[in-house]
N, CA, C and O atoms as CSV, one atom per row, in Angstrom:
chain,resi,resn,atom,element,x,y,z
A,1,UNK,N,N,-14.998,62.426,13.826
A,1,UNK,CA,C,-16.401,62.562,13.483
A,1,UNK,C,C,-16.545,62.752,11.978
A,1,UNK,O,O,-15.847,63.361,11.167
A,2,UNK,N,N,-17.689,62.029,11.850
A,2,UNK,CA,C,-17.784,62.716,9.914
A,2,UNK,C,C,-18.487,63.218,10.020
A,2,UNK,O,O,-19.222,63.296,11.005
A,3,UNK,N,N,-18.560,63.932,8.731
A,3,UNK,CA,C,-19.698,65.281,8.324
A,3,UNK,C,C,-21.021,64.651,8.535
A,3,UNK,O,O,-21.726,65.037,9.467
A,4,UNK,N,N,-21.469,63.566,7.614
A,4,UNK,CA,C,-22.478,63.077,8.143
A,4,UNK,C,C,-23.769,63.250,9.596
A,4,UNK,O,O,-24.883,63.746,9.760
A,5,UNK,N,N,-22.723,62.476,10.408
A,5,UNK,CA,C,-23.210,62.684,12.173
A,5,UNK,C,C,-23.460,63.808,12.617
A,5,UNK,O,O,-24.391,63.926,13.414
A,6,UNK,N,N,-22.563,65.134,12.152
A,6,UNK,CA,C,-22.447,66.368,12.599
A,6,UNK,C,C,-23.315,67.071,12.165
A,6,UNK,O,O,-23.619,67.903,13.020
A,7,UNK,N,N,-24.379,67.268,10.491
A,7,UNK,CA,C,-24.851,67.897,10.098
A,7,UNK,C,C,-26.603,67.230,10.567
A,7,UNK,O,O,-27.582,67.941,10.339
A,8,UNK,N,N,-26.746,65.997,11.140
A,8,UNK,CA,C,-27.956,65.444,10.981
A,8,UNK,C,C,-28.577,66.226,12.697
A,8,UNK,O,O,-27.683,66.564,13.474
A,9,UNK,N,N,-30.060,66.446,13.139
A,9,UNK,CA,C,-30.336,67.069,13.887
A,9,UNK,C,C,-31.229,66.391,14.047
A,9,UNK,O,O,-31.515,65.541,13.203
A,10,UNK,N,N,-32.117,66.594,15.449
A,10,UNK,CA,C,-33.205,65.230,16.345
A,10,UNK,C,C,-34.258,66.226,16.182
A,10,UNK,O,O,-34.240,67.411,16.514
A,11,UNK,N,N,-35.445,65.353,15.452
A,11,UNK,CA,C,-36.962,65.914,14.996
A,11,UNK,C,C,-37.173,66.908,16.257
A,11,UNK,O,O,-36.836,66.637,17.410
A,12,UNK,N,N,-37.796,68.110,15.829
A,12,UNK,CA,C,-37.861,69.398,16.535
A,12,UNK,C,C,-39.574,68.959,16.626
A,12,UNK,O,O,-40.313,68.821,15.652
A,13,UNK,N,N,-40.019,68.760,18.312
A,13,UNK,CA,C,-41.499,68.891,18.443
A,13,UNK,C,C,-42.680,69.628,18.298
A,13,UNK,O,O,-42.899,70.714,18.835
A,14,UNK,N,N,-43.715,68.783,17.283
A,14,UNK,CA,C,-44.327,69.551,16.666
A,14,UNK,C,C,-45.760,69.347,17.915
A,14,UNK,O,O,-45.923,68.504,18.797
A,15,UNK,N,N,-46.789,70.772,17.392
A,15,UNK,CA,C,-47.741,70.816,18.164
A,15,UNK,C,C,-48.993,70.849,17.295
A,15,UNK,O,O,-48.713,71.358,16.210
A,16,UNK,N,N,-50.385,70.458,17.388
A,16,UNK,CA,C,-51.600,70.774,16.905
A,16,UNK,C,C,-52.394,71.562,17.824
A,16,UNK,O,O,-52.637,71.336,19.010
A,17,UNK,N,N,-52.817,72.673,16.975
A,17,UNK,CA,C,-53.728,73.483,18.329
A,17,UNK,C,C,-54.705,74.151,17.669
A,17,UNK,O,O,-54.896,74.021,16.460
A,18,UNK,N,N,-55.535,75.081,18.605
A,18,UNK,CA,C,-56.142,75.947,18.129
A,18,UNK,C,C,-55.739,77.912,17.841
A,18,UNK,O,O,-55.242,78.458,18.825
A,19,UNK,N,N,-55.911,78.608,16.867
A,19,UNK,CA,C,-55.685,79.930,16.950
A,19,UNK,C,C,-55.953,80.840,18.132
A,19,UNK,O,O,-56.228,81.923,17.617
A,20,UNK,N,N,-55.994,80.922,19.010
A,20,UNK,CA,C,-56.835,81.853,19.550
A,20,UNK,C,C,-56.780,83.721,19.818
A,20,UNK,O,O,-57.565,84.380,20.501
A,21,UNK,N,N,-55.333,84.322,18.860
A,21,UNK,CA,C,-55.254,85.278,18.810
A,21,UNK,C,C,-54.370,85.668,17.267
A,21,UNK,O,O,-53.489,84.953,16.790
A,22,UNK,N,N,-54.723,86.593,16.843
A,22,UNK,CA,C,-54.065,87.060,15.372
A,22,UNK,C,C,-53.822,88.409,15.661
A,22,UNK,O,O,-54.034,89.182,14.726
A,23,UNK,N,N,-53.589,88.696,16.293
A,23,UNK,CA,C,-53.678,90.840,16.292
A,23,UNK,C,C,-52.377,91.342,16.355
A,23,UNK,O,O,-52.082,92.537,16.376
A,24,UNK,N,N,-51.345,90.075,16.393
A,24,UNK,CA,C,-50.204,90.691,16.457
A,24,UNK,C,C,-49.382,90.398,15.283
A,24,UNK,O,O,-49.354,89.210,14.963
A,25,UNK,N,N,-48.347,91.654,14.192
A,25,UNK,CA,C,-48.067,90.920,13.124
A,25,UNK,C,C,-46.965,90.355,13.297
A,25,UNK,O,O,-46.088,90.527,14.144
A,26,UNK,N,N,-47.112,89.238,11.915
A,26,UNK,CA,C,-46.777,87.822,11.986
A,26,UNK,C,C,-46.614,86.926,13.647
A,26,UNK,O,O,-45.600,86.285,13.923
A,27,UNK,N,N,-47.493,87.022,14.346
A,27,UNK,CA,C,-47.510,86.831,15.712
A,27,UNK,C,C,-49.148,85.864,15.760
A,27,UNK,O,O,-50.106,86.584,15.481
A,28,UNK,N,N,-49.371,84.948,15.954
A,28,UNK,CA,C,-50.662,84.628,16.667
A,28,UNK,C,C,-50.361,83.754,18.152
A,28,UNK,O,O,-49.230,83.416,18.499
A,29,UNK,N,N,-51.131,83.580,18.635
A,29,UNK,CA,C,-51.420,82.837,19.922
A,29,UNK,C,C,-52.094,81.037,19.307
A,29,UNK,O,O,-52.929,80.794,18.436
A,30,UNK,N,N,-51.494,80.316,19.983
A,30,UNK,CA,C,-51.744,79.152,19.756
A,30,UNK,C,C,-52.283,78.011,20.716
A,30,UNK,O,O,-51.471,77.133,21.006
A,31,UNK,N,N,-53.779,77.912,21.331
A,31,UNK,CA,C,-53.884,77.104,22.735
A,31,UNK,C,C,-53.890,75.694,22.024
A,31,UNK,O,O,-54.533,75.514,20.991
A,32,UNK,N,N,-53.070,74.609,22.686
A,32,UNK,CA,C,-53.396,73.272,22.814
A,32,UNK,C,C,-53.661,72.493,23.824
A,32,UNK,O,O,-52.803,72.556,24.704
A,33,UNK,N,N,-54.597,71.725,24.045
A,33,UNK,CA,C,-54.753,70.765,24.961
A,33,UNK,C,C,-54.158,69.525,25.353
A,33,UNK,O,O,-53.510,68.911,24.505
A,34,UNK,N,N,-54.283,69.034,26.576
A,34,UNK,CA,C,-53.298,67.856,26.831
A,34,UNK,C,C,-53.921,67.146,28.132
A,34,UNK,O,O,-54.400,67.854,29.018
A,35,UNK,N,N,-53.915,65.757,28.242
A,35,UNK,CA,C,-54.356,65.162,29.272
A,35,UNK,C,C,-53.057,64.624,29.886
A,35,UNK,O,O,-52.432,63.851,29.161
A,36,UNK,N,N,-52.569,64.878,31.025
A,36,UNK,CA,C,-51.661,64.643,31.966
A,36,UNK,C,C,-52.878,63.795,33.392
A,36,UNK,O,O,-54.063,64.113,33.489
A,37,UNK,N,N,-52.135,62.652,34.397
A,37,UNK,CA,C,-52.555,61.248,34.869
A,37,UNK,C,C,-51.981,62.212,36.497
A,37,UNK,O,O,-50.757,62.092,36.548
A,38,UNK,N,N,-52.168,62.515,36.937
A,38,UNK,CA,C,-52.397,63.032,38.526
A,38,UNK,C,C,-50.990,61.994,39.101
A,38,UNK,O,O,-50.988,60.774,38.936
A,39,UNK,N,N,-50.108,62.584,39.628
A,39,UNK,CA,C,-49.347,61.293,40.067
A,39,UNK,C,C,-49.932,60.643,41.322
A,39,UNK,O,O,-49.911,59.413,41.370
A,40,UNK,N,N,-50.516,61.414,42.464
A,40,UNK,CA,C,-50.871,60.535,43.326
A,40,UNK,C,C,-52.045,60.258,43.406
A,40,UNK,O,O,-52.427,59.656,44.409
A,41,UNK,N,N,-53.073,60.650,42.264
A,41,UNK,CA,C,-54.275,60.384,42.604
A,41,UNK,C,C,-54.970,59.169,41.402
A,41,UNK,O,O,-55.923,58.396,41.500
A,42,UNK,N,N,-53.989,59.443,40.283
A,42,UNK,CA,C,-54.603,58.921,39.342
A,42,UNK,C,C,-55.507,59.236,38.477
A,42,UNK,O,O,-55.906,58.658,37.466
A,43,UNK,N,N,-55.876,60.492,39.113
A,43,UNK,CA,C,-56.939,61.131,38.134
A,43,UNK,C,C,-56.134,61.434,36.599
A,43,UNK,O,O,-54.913,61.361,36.460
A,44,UNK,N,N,-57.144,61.797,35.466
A,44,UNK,CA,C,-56.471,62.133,34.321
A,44,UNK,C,C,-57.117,63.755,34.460
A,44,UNK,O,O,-58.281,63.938,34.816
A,45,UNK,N,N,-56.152,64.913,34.115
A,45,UNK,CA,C,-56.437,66.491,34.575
A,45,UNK,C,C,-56.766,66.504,33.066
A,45,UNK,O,O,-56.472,65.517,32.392
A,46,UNK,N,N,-57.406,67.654,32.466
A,46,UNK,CA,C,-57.417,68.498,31.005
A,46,UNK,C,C,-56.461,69.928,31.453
A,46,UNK,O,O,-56.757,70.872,32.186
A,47,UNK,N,N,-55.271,69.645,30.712
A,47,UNK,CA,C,-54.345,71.098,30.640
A,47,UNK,C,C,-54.469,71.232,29.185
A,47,UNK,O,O,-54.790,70.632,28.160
A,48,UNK,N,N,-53.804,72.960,29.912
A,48,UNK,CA,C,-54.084,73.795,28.499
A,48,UNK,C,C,-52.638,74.741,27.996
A,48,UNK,O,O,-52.238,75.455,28.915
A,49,UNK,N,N,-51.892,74.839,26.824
A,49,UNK,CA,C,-51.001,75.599,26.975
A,49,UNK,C,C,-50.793,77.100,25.991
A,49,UNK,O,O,-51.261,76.904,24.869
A,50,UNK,N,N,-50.479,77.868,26.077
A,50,UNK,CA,C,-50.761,78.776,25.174
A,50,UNK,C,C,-49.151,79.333,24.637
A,50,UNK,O,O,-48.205,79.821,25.256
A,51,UNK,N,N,-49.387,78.970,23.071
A,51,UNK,CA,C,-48.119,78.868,22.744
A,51,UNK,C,C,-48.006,80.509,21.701
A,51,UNK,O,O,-48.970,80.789,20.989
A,52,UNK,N,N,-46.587,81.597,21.741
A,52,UNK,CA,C,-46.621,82.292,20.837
A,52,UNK,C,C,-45.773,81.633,19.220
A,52,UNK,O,O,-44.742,80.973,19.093
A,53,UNK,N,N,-46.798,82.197,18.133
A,53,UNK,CA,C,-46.098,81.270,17.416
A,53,UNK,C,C,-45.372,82.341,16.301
A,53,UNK,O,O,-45.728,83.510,16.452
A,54,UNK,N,N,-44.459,82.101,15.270
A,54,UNK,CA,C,-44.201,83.159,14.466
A,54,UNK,C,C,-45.256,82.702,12.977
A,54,UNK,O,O,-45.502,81.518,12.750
A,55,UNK,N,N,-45.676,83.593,12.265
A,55,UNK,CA,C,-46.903,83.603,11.306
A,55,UNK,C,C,-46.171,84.456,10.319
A,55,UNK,O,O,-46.391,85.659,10.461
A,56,UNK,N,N,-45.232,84.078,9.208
A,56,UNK,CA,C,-44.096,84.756,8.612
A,56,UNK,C,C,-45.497,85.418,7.396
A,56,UNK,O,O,-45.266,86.577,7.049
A,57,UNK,N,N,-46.814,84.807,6.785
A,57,UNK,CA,C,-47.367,85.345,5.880
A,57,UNK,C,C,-48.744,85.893,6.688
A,57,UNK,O,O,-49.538,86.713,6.227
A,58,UNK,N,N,-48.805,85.433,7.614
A,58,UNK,CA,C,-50.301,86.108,8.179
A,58,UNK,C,C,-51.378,85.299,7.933
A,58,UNK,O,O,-52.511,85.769,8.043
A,59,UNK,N,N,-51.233,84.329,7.666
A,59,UNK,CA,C,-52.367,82.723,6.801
A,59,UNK,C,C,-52.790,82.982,8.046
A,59,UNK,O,O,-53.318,84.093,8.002
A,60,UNK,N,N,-52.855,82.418,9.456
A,60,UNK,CA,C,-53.551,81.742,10.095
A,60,UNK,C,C,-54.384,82.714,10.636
A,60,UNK,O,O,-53.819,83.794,10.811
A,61,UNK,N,N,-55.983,82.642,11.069
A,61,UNK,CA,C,-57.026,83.553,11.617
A,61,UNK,C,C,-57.669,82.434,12.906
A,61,UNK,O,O,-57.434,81.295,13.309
A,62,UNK,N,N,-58.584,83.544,13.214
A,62,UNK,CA,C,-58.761,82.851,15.047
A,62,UNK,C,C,-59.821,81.557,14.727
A,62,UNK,O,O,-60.357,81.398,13.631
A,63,UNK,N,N,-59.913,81.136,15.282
A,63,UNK,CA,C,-60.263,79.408,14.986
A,63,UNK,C,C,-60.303,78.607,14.259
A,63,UNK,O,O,-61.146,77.733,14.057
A,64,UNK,N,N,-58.217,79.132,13.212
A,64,UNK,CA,C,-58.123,77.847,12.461
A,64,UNK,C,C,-57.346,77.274,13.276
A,64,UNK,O,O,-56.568,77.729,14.114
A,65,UNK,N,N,-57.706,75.859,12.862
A,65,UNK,CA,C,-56.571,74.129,13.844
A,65,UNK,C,C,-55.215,74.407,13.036
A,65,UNK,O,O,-55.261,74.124,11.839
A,66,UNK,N,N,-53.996,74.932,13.545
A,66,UNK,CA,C,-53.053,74.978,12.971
A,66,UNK,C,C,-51.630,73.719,13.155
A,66,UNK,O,O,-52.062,72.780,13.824
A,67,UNK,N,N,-50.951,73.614,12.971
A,67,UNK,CA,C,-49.339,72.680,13.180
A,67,UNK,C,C,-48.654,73.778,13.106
A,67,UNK,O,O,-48.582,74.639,12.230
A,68,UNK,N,N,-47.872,73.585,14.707
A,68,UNK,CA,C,-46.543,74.152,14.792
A,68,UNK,C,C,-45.073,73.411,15.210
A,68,UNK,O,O,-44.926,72.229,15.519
A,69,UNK,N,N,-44.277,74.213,15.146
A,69,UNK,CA,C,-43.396,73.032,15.288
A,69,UNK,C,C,-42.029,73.860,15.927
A,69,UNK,O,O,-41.461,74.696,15.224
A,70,UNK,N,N,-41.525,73.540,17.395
A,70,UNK,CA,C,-39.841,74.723,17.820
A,70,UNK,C,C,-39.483,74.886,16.636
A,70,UNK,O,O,-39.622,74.327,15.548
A,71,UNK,N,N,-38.941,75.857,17.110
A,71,UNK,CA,C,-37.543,76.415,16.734
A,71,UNK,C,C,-36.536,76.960,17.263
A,71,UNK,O,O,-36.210,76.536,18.371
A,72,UNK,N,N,-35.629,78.205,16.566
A,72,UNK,CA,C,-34.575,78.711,17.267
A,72,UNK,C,C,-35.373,80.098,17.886
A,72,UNK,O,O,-36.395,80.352,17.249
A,73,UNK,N,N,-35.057,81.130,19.125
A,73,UNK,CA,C,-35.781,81.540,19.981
A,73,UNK,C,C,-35.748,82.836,19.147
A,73,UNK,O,O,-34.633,83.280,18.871
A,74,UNK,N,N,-37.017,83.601,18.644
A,74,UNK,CA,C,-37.534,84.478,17.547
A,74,UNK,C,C,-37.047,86.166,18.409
A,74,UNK,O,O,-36.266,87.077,18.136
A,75,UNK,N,N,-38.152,85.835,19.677
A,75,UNK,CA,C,-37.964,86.715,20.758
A,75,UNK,C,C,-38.224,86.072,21.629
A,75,UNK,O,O,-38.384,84.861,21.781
A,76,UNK,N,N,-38.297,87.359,22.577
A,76,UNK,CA,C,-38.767,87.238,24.323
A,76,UNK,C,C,-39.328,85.691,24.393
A,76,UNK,O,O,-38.675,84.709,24.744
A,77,UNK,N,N,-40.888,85.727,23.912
A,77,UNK,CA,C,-41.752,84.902,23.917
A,77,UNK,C,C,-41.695,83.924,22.977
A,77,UNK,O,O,-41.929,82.791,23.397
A,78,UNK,N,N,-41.405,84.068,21.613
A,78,UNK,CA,C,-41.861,83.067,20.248
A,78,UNK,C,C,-40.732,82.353,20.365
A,78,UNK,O,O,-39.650,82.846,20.684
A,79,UNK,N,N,-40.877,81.479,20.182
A,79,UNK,CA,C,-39.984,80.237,19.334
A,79,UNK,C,C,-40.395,78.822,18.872
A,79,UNK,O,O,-39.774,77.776,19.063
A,80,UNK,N,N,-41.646,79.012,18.183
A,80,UNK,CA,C,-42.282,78.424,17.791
A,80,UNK,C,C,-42.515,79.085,16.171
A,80,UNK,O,O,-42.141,80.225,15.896
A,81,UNK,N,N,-43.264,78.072,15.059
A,81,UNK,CA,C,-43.482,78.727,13.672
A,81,UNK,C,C,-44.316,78.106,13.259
A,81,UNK,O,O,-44.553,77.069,13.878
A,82,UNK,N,N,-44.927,78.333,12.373
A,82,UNK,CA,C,-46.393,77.963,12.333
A,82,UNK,C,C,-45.539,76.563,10.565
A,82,UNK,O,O,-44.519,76.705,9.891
A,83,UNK,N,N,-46.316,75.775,10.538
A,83,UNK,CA,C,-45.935,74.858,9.646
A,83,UNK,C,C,-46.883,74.429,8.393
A,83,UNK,O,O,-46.525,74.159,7.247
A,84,UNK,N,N,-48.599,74.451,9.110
A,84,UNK,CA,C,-49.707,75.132,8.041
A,84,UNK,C,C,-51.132,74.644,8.629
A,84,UNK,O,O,-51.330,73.925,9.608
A,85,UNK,N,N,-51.719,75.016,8.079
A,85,UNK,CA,C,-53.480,75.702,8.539
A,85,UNK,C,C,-53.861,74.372,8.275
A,85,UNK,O,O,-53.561,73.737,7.264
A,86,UNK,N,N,-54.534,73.980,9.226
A,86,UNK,CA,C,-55.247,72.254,8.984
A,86,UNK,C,C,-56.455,72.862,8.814
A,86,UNK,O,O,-56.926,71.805,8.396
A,87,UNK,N,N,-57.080,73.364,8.777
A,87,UNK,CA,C,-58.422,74.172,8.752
A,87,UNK,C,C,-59.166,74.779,9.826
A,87,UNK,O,O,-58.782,74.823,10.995
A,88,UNK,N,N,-60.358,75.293,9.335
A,88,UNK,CA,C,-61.677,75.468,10.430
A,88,UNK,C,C,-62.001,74.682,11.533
A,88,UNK,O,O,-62.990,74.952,12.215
């Protein structure tokens, strides 16, 4: 193997969402939405997921549109990090 192959790593999935909690430090809550297709019905559902994210400066407040993106597992819950404030 060369160094090359060994050091390169597969894009870590990023998310767009909304704030919906700040009260915890460097901690907010992150809901995003998603349309998933019913397998046997065909319907298209609206899901919702609520992600903990890590907030290393405290930037983000409750209904800014933020980008997050995995990571390595923070705690219990987080392993996610916030990447930056798309706005209002």
């Amino acid at each position: 193997m060369t160094e090359s192959s060994t050091s390169e790593r597969r894009p870590q999935p990023k998310r767009t969402g909304l704030v919906t909690s700040d009260k915890g430090d460097k901690t907010i809550r992150v809901s995003y939405r998603y349309s998933m297709k019913h397998p046997k019905y065909g319907k298209y559902l609206r899901r919702r997921t609520t992600l903990h994210v890590h907030d290393e400066q405290n930037k983000a407040k409750v209904g800014n549109r933020v980008e997050v993106m995995a990571c390595r597992p923070i705690s219990k819950t987080k392993c996610w990090r916030l990447i930056r404030v798309l706005g209002v």
